[in-house]
C-alpha positions as CSV (number, residue, x, y, z in Angstrom):
1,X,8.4,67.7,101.9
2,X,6.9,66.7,98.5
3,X,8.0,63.1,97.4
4,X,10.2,64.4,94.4
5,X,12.4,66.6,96.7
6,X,13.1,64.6,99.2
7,X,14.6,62.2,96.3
8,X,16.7,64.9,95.1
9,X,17.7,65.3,98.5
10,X,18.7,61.8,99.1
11,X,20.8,62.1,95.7
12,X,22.7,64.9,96.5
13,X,23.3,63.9,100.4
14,X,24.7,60.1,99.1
15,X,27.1,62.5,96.8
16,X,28.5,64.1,99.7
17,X,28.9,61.7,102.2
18,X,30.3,59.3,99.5
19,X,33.9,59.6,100.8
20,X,33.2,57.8,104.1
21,X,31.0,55.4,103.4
22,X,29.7,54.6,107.1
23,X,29.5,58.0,108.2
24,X,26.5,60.1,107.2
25,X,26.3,64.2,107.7
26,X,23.1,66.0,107.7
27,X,23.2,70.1,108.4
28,X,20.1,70.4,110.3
29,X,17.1,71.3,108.0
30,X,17.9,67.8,106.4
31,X,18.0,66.3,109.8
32,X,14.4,67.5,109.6
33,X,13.4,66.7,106.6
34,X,14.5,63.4,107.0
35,X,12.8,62.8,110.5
36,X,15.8,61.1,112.1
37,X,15.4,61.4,115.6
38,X,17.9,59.6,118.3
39,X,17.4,58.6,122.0
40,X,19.8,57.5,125.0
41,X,21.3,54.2,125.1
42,X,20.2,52.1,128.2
43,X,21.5,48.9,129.3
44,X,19.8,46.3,130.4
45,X,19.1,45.4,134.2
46,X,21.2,42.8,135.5
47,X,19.0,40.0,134.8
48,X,16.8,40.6,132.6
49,X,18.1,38.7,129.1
50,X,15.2,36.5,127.3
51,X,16.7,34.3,124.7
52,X,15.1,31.8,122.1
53,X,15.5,28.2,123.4
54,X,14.2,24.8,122.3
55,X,12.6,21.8,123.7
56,X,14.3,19.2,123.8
57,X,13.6,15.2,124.8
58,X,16.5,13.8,127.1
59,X,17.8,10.8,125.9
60,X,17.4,8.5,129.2
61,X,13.1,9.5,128.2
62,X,13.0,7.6,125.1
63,X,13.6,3.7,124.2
64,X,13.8,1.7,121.0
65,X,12.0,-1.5,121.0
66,X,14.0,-3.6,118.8
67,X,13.6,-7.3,117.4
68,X,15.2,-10.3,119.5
69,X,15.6,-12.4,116.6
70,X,15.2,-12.4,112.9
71,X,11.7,-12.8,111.9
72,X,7.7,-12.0,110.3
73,X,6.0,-8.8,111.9
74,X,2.1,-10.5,112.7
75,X,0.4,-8.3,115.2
76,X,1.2,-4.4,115.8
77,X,-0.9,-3.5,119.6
78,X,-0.3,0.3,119.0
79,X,-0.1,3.1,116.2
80,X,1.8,6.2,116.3
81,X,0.6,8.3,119.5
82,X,-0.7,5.9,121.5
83,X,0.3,6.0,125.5
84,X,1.1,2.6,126.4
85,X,2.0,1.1,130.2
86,X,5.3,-0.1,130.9
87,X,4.9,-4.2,130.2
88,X,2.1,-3.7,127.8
89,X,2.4,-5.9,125.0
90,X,3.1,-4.3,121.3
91,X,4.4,-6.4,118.8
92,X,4.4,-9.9,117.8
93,X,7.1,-11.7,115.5
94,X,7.0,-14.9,114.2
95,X,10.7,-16.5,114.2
96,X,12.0,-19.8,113.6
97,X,15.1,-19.1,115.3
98,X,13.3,-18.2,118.5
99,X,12.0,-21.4,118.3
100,X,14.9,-23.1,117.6
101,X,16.1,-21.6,120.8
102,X,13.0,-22.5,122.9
103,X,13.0,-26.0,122.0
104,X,16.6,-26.3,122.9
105,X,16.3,-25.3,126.5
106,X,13.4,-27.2,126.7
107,X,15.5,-30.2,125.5
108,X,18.2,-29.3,127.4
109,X,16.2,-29.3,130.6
110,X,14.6,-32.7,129.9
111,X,18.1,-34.0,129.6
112,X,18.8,-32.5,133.3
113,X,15.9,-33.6,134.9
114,X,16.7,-37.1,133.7
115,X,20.2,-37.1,134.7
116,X,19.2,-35.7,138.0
117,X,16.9,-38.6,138.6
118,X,19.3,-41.4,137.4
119,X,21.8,-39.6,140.1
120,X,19.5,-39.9,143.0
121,X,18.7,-43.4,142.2
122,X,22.5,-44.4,142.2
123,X,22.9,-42.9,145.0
124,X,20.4,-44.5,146.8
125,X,21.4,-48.0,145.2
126,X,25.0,-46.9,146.3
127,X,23.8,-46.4,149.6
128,X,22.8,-49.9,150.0
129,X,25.4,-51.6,148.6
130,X,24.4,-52.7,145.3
131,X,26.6,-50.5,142.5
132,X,30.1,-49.6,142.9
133,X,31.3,-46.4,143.1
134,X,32.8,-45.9,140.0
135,X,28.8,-45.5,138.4
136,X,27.6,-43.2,140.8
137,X,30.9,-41.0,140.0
138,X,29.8,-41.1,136.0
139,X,26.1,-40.6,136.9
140,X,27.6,-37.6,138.7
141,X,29.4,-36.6,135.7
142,X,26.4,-36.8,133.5
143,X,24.1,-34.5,136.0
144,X,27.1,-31.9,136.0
145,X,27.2,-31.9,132.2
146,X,23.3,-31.8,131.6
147,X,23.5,-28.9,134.1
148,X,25.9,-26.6,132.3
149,X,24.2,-27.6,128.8
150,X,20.5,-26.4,130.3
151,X,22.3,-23.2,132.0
152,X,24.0,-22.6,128.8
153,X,20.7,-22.7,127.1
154,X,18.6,-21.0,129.2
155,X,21.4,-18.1,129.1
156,X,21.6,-18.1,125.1
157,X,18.1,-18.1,125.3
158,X,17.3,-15.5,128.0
159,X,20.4,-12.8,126.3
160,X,18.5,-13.4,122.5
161,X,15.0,-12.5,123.7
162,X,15.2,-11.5,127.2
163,X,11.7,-10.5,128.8
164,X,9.9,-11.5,125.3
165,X,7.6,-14.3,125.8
166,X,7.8,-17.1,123.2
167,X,5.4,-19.3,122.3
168,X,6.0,-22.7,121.0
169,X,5.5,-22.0,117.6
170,X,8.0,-19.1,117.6
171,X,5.8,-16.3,118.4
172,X,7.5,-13.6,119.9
173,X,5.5,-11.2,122.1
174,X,7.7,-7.7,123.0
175,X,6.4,-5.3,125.6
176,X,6.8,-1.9,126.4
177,X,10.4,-1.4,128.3
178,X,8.8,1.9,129.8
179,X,5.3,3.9,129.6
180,X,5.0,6.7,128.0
181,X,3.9,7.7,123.8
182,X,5.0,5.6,120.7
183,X,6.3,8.2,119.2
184,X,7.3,6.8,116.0
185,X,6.3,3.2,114.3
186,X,9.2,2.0,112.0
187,X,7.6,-1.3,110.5
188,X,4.2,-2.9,109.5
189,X,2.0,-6.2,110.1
190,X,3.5,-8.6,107.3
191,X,6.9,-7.2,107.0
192,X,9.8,-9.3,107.8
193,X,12.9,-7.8,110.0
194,X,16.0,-8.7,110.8
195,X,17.6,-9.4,114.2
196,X,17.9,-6.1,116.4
197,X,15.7,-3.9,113.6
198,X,14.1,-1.2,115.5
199,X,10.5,-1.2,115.4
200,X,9.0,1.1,117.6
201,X,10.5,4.5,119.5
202,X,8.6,4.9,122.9
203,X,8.5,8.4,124.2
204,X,7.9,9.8,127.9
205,X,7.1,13.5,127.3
206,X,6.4,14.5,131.2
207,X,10.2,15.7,131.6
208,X,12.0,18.0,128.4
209,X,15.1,20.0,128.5
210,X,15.6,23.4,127.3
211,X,18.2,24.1,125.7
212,X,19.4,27.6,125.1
213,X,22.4,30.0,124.1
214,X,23.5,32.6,126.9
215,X,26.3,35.4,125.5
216,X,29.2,35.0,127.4
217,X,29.3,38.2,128.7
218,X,25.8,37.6,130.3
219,X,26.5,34.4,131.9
220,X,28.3,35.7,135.0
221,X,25.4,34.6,138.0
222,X,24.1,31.9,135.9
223,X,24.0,28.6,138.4
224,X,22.7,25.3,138.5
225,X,18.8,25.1,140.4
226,X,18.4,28.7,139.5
227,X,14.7,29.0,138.0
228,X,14.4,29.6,134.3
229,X,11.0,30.9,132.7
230,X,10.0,29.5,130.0
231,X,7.6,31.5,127.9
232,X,5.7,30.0,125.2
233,X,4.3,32.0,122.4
234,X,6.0,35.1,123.0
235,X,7.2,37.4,125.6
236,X,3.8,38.6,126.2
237,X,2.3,34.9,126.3
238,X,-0.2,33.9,129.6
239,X,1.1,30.6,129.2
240,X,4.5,30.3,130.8
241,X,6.4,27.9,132.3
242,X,9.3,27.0,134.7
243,X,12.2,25.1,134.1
244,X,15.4,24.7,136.3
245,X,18.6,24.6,135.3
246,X,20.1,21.4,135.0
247,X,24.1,21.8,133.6
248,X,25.7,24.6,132.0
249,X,28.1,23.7,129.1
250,X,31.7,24.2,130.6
251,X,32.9,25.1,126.5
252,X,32.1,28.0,124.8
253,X,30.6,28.2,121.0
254,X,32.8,29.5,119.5
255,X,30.6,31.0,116.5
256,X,28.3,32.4,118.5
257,X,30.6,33.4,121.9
258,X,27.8,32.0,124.0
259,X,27.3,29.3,126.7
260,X,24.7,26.5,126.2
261,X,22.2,25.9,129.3
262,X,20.6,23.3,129.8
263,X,16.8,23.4,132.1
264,X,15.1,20.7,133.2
265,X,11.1,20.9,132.8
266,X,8.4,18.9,134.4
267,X,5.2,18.8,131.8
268,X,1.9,20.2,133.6
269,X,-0.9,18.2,133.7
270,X,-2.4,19.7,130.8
271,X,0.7,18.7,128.1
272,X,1.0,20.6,125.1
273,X,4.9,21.2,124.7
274,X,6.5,19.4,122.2
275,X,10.5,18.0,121.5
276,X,11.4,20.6,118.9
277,X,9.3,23.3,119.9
278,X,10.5,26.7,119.8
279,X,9.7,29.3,123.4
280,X,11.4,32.4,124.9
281,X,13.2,31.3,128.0
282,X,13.9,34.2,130.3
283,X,17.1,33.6,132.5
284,X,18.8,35.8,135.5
285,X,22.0,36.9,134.7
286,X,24.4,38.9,136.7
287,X,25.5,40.8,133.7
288,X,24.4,43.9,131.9
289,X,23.9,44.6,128.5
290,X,23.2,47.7,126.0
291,X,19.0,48.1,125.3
292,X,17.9,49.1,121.7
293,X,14.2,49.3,120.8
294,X,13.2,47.3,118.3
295,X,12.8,50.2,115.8
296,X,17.0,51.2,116.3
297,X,18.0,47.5,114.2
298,X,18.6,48.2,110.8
299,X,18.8,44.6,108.4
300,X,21.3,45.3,106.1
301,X,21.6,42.5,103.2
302,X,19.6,39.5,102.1
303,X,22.1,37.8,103.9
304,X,20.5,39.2,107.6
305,X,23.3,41.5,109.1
306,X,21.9,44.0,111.1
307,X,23.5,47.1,112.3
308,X,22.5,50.6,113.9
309,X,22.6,54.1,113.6
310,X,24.9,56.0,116.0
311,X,24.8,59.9,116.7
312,X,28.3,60.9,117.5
313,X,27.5,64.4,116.8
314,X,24.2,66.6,116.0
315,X,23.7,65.8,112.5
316,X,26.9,63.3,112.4
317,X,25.9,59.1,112.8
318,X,28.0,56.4,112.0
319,X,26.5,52.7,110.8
320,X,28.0,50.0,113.6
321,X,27.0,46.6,112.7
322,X,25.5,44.3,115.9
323,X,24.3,41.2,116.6
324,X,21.2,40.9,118.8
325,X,21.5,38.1,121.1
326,X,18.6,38.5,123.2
327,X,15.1,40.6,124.3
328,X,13.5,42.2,127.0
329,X,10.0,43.3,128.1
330,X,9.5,46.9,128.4
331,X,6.3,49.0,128.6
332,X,6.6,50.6,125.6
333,X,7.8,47.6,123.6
334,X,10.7,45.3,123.2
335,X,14.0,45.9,123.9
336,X,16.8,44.6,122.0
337,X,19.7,43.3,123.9
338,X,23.0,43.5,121.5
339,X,26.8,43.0,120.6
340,X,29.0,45.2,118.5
341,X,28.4,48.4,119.9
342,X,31.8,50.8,121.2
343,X,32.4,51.7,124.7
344,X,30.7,55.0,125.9
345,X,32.8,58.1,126.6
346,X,32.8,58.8,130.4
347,X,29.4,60.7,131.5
348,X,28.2,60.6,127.7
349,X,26.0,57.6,127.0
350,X,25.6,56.9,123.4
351,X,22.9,58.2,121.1
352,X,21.3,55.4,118.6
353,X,19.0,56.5,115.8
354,X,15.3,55.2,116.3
355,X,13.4,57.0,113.9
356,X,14.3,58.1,110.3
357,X,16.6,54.8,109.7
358,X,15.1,54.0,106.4
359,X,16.5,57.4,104.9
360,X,20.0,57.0,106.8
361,X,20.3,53.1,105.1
362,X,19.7,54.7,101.5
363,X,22.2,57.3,102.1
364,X,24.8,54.8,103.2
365,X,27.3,54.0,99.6
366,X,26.3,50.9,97.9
């Protein structure tokens, strides 16, 4: 059909079918002319559901290393990327008030060890006979008060820096809490910080969770240990991946009437996946599900709705709008797992529109 009458067609077909505005009728010439064709609708094999999911870093894989004490940033050991070992030394700080804190227990212990001394000489001179015992009692006094002061130094000392090793000129040297990636560097050599300013993040990127959205209606089976693939690239990607799942969200979204899943995946040798990163994760389900192809999805705004074409009758389809929640391998292409569609009529599955939806959509009432 020559391009100016199937226009005329299309005019005089969005006439007539203006009345109901999600039903369109064809007689069967048009039907033709039009090339709408329908198949069959299939449901999906309990499962068989592959969702979009992210990568996620846990939380308990990732420290902040932050300052002990107010102070002057002097020596940065790693940039941005860098794997570091667990007690390898990354920045140095000069404070004063670390050294403040140093030369305090150091005093503080002087003042014990000399009390200690002048005890076990008074009791040795009490042991002979030579000083009553009202001085040995006060030389006792003073060892038990030197003792407390150095513990109570050595405490305020150890809770402000804790493993940090300070030099005596107030040189603070942090190490790495754990191994792994510095994953992000928050300050530079000459800057000064403040007391408990992060500086570095440190990332271990060997274990990631994956996080994705199961419907509600497909979570039935779904278990904790049960083996989730994780596909990277696409459906059809070589490189794939498995991830077990860890916890399964015990409240439902309620925007998107699905359950959150969370897997648990060990990084191969060979790396590569990324906190962030978009895959496919392919989940069994005990659930089934109606199966478009790909070609059946109609987008219907700028907004994205997307709908389908239903036959109800030869010549007679009806516009349903759906929400596709999910996708499936399939020799001859994708298959579209989606919600919004009625219940079939007992022993007659329902028809969807593959071919010929462009025409239907510009027949539809504006």
């Amino acid at each position: 059909m020559c391009l100016v009458n199937l226009v005329s067609l299309v005019s005089l077909l969005t006439e007539a079918n203006a009345a109901d505005p999600g039903v369109i009728t064809l007689e069967t010439g048009q039907v033709g002319a039009l090339g709408v064709a329908s198949v069959p609708l299939a449901q999906a094999a309990a499962g068989g559901l592959t969702v979009p999911a992210q990568l996620r870093l846990p939380a308990q894989q990732q420290q902040v290393l932050a300052a002990p004490t107010a102070g002057l940033v002097t020596a940065i050991q790693a940039d941005p990327g860098a794997s570091v070992r667990q007690g390898q030394w990354l920045v140095r700080l000069r404070s004063t008030q670390a050294q403040a804190l140093r030369r305090n227990a150091q005093q503080a212990s002087s003042q014990l060890e000399l009390a200690e001394r002048s005890l076990r000489r008074d009791e040795q001179l009490m042991a002979e006979g030579l000083i009553a015992q009202s001085r040995l009692d006060q030389s006792r006094t003073q060892a038990r008060v030197a003792r407390l002061a150095a513990q109570q130094q050595q405490q305020a000392l150890g809770q402000t820096l804790g493993s940090a090793q300070v030099a005596a000129n107030g040189d603070i040297t942090l190490v790495a809490p754990m191994g792994g990636q510095v994953a992000e560097l928050m300050v530079s050599v000459g800057q000064r910080v403040d007391e408990a300013a992060p500086l570095l993040k440190i990332a271990n990127l060997q274990e990631l969770w994956v996080d994705l959205q199961v419907p509600l209606s497909q979570s039935q089976g779904l278990r904790v240990g049960q083996t989730v693939q994780v596909l990277v690239g696409g459906e059809a990607a070589a490189d794939s991946r498995r991830a077990t799942v860890a916890s399964i969200a015990p409240l439902l979204d309620e925007r998107t009437q699905s359950v959150t899943v969370h897997a648990r995946l060990r990084q191969t040798a060979a790396g590569g996946l990324r906190p962030g990163q978009w895959v496919q994760a392919r989940v069994q389900t005990g659930a089934s599900e109606p199966l478009l192809p790909q070609a059946a999805i109609v987008t219907l705004s700028a907004s994205g709705e997307q709908g389908v074409f239903l036959e109800e009758a030869p010549g007679r389809y009806r516009l349903h709008k759906v929400k596709v929640v999910g996708q499936v391998a399939a020799p001859d292409g994708l298959q579209m797992v989606v919600h919004g569609l009625p219940a079939a009529q007992a022993g007659t599955p329902l028809r969807v529109v593959t071919r010929g939806t462009a025409a239907l959509k510009a027949l539809l009432k504006p």
